[in-house]
N, C-alpha and C positions, 0 to 999 in steps of 0.2 A: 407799490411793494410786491403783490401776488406777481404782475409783471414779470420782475425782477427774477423773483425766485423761480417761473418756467423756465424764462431763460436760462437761467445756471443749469437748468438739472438738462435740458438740450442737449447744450454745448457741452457736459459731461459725457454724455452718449456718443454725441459726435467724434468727440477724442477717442473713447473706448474702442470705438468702432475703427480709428487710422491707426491706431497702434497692435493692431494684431497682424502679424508678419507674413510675409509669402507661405513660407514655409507651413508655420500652424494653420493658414486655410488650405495651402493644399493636403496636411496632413487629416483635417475637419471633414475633405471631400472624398476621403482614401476609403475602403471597407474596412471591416472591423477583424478582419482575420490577416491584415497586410502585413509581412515580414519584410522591414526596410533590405536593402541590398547590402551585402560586405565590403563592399568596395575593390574587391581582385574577382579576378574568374575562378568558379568551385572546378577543383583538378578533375582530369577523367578518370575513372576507373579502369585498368586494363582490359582489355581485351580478354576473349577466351581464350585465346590461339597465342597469348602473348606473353612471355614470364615475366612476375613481378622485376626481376633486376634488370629488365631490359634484353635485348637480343634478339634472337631468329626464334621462331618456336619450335619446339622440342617436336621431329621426325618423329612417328609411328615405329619399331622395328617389325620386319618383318621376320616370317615365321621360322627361316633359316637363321638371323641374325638372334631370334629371342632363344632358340636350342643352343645356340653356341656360347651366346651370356650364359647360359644355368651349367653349361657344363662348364665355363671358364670360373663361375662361383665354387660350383661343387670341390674343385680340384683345388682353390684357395683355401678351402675350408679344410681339405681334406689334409694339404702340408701344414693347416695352423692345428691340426689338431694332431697330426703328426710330432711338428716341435714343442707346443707346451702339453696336449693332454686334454681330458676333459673332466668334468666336475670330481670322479672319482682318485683322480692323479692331484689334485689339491692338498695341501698339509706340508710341514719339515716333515711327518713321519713316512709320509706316503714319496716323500723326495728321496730319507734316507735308506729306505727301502730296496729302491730303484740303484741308488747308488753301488750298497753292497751287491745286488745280484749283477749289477753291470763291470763289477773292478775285480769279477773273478770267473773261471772257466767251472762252468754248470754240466753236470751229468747230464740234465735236464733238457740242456739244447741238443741232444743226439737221441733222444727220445721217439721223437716223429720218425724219424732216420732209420733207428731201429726198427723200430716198429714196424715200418713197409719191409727190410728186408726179413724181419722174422715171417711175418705175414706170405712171404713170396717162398721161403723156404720150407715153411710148416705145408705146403699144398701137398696134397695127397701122390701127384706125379713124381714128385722129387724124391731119391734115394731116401732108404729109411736113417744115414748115415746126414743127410743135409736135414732132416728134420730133427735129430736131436742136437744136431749143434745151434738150429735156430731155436729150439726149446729152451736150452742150456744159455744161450743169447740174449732171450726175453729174460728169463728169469734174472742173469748178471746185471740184466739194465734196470726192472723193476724195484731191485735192489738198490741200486747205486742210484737210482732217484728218491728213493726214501732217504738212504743216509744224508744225501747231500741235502734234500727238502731239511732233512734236524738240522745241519749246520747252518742253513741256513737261518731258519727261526730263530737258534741259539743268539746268533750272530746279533740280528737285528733285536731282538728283545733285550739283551744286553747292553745295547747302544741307543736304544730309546730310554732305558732306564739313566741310563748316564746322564741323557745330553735332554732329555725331555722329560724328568720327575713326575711335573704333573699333568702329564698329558693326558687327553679322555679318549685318545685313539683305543678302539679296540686290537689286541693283541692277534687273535685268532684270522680276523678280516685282516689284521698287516698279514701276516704269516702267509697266508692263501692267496692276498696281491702281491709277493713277494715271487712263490712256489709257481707261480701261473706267467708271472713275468720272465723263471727261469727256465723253464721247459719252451719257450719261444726263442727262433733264431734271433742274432743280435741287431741284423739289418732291419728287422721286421716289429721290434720292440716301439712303441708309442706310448712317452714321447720319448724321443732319440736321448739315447745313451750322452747322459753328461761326462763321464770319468770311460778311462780306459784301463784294460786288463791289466793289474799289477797297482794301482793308484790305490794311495792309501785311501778309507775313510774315515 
């Protein structure tokens, strides 16, 4: 009987021993830090020289080439902000503003105009006869730019009140980008005249 019972526990061993598979001995022989494989090849990473979506890689510009980009920016910047405006031209208020000084003939824009030929007649060489007409000149235009600065305020205060109740525009700041818009030529006005002279608002 004891016989017996070595032999079983043997021939247990013996089995133990065929039935553990290729694989888990060579797994048993591996290191302890082994990362099995994925089974595809891990992708490259670009290049430096190379753009993520493929292509040729992006030329250096030279020094002539990078002056003439800033100035080809500057000058796109300069008609966008020509045609719509910049932070201060935002609002219906600061639009309708724009509108009335644009859909009427302004004292305003013969201002500058005046101004240089009062300037050139007031000089001390010129007859004392061209000096007081250039006097008489200023004075006429000073005037006729106040008047028309009220009509204008009137105008626009009136028509925010209507069409904008509750608006939080200040009145005073409309009033001044109004007066400041009208004493500018119209070619020169930014951003460009939406309405033409005689258009209703």
């Amino acid at each position: 009987m004891p016989s017996l019972f070595r032999r079983k526990s043997a021939d247990l061993v013996e089995e133990a021993v065929t039935e553990v598979t290729p694989d888990e001995a060579t797994q048993s022989a591996r290191p302890r830090g082994y990362t099995p494989g994925k089974g595809r090849e891990t992708p490259k990473r670009p290049s430096a020289g190379r753009r993520p979506g493929g292509g040729a890689p992006t030329k250096p510009l030279t020094k002539a080439e990078a002056r003439e980009r800033r100035r080809q920016m500057r000058a796109e910047a300069a008609a966008e902000f020509r045609r719509e405006g910049g932070p201060r031209d935002r609002g219906p208020e600061r639009l309708l503003a724009r509108n009335v000084v644009d859909s009427r003939r302004n004292v305003g824009t013969w201002f500058f105009g005046g101004a240089l030929i009062v300037l050139i007649g007031s000089n001390a060489a010129m007859p004392p006869v061209v000096r007081l007409v250039s006097n008489l000149l200023w004075g006429a235009l000073a005037l006729g730019v106040v008047v028309d600065s009220i009509l204008i305020s009137r105008k626009i205060r009136k028509l925010v009140r209507e069409r904008y109740p509750n608006s939080g525009q200040r009145m005073g700041s409309l009033y001044l980008y109004a007066i400041m818009r009208s004493i500018t030529f119209r070619r020169m006005r930014a951003p460009v005249p939406r309405v033409e002279i005689g258009d209703k608002v």
